[in-house]
N, C-alpha and C positions, 0 to 999 in steps of 0.2 A: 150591749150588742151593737146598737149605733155609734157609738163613739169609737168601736173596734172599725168599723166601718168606716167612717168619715176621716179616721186616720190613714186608712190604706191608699187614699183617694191623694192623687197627684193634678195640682192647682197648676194654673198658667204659668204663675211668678214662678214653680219650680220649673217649668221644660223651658223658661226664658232663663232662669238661672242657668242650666245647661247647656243651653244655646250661648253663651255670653262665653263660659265656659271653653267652651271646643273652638268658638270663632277667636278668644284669647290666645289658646297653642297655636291654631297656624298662622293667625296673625303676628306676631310678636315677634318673630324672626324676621318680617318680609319688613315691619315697621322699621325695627331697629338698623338692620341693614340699609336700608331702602332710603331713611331721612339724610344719613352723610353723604349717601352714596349722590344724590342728587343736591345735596348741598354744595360739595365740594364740585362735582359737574359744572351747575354753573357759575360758581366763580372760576372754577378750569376758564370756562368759555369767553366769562367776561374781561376777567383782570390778567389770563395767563398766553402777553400779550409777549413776555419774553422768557425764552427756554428755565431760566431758576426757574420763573415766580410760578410756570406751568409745569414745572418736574416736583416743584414743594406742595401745590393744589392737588397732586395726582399721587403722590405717596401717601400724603397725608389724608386724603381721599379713603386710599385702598385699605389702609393701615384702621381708619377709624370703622369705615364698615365693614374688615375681619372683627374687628371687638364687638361690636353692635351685633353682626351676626354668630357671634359666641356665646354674648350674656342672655342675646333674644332665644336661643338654644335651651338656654337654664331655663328662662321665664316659661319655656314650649313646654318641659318636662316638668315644670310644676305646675301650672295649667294643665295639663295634659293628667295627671294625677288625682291633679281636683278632682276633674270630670269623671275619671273614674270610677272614684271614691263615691261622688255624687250618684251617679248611674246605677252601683252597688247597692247605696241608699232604696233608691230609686224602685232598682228591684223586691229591695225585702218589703218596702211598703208596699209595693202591691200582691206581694205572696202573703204577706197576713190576712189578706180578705180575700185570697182566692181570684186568681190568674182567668183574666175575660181570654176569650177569644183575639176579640182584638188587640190585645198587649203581649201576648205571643213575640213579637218579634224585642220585645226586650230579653226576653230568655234564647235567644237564637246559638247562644255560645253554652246552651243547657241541652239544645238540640241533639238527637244522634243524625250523623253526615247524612244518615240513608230517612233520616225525617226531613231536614231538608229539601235532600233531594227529590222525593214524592211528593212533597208539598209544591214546589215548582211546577212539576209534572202535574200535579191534580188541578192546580190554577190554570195552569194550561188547556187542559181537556176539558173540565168541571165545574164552573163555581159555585155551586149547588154543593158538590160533593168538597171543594173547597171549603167551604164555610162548615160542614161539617166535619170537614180532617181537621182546620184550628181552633173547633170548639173541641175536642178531643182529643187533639194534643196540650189544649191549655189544662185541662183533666189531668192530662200523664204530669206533666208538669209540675202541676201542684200536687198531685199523688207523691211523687217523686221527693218533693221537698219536704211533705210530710211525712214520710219514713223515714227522712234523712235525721231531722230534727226531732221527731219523737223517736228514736233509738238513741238520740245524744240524750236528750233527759230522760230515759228510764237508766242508763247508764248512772249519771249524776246523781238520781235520785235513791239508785240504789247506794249508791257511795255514801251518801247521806245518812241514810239508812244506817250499813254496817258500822259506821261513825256511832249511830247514838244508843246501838247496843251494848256497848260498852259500860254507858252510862247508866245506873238503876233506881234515877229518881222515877219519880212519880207523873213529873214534867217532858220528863223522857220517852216516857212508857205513852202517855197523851199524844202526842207528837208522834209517835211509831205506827201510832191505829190511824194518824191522818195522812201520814206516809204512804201507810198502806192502802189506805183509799186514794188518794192523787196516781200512784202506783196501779191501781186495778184501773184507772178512768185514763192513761195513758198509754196501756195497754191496748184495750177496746180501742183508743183512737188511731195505732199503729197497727194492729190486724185492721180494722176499716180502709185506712190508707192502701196496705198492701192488696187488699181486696179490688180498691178501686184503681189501684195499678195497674192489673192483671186485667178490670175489665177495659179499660181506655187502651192496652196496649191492643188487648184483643178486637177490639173495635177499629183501631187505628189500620192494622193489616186486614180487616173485613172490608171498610173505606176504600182501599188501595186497591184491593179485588175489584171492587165494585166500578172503582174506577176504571180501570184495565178493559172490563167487560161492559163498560157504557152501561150500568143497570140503574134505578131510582135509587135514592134513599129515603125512599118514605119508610120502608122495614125499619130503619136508625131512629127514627123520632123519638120515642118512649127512653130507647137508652141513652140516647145522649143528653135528653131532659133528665134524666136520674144521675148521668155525672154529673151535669152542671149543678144541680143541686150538691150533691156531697161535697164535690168543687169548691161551694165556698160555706158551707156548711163547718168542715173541718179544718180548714187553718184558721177561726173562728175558734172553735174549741180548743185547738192546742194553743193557742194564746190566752183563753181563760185561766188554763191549767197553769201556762206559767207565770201567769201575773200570780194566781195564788202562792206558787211555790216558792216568787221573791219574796212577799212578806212573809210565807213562814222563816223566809232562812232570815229574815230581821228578827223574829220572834226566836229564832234558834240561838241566841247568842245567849239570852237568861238564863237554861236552865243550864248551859254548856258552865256558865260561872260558877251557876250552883253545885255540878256538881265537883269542880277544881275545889273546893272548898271542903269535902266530904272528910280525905283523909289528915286533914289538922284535927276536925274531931273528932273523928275516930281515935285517932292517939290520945 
């Protein structure tokens, strides 16, 4: 459970990675362009002392920083990719140990418009009520992605499933009872999820009231200490379940062999 943790946890050297990253794209254009451009400048200035030698400084000028600002273009969008990609990263590590409050603003494009928008609005009027709209929407959030992703592997695992029906080893038959317990424990984890969906959304528009009408949120305490518990509680759990389900499907390759073998003896 701690090393599920300490993985989800995002280090200096990674948001400095990031930062190198995004300062890379916009930078790279302004460099590339930017060094002839003021190269050729001042020899413009210095040596183009007659119309050639100041007409060949100044084509030659413009000519080399259109390429510079072409290839620094390339470099933008691959940089600019990276980051991405990195960001992406970024996010699933910290959705596997369950989405803080204050990390909220990495899932801001997970947001709905009209979450946004009352989150502005409640910081504005609130922050009492503030802090407890983005501990509550980090709730939904994580809810959110744990439906997402426990509905993609009960899918999988059914698929797996009607795969080794087929098969009527004994190795098979093993494997189908453990199926089906991975199967029952993914389940519970995806009605929980759903559960906890339904109450953070519900909280989340009680928040917004509450806001609206200036009222305390001391009533919220108890509930939003029970999301944040399930919060990180449960992408915890559906990471247990998959790391077991990858080694079974490395254990699923033997008996699949043995049973390709069945009907040469049969004959």
């Amino acid at each position: 459970m701690s090393d599920l943790q300490q993985r989800g946890d995002i280090s200096k050297r990674d948001l400095a990675r990031g930062t190198r990253l995004k300062a890379a794209a916009i930078a790279t254009p302004l460099v590339l362009a930017g060094v002839p451009a003021i190269l050729f400048l001042t020899l413009f200035l210095i040596f183009g002392t007659t119309p050639p030698i100041a007409a060949t400084f100044f084509f030659l000028g413009l000519i080399l920083t259109l390429i510079g600002f072409v290839i620094g273009l390339g470099f933008s969008g691959f940089f600019a990719y990276r980051h991405s990609k990195w960001t992406g990263e970024m996010r699933e590590r910290i959705a596997a140990r369950g989405i803080r409050a204050e990390e909220i603003d990495w899932f801001r494009k997970e947001m709905k418009p009209s979450e946004r928008q009352t989150l502005k609005l409640v910081e504005a009027r609130d922050p009492l009520l503030a802090d407890a709209y983005r501990e509550t929407l980090a709730s939904r959030l994580t809810a959110t992605r744990i439906v997402r992703s426990s509905k993609r592997e009960l899918l999988l695992m059914q698929r797996r499933q009607n795969k080794l029906k087929y098969y009527k080893t004994e190795t098979s038959k093993a494997f189908l009872q453990e199926l089906d317990g991975d199967l029952t424990k993914i389940k519970s984890i995806h009605t929980e999820a759903k559960e906890m969906l339904d109450e953070s959304e519900a909280r989340l528009q009680m928040i917004e009231v509450a806001s609206l009408r200036g009222s305390s949120i001391a009533d919220s305490e108890i509930a939003l200490k029970k999301l944040s518990a399930r919060a990180s509680e449960l992408p915890l759990a559906l990471e247990s379940a998959k790391m077991a389900e990858e080694i079974r499907e490395e254990l699923e390759k033997e008996p699949v062999e043995e049973t390709l073998t069945l009907p040469e003896e049969t004959l």
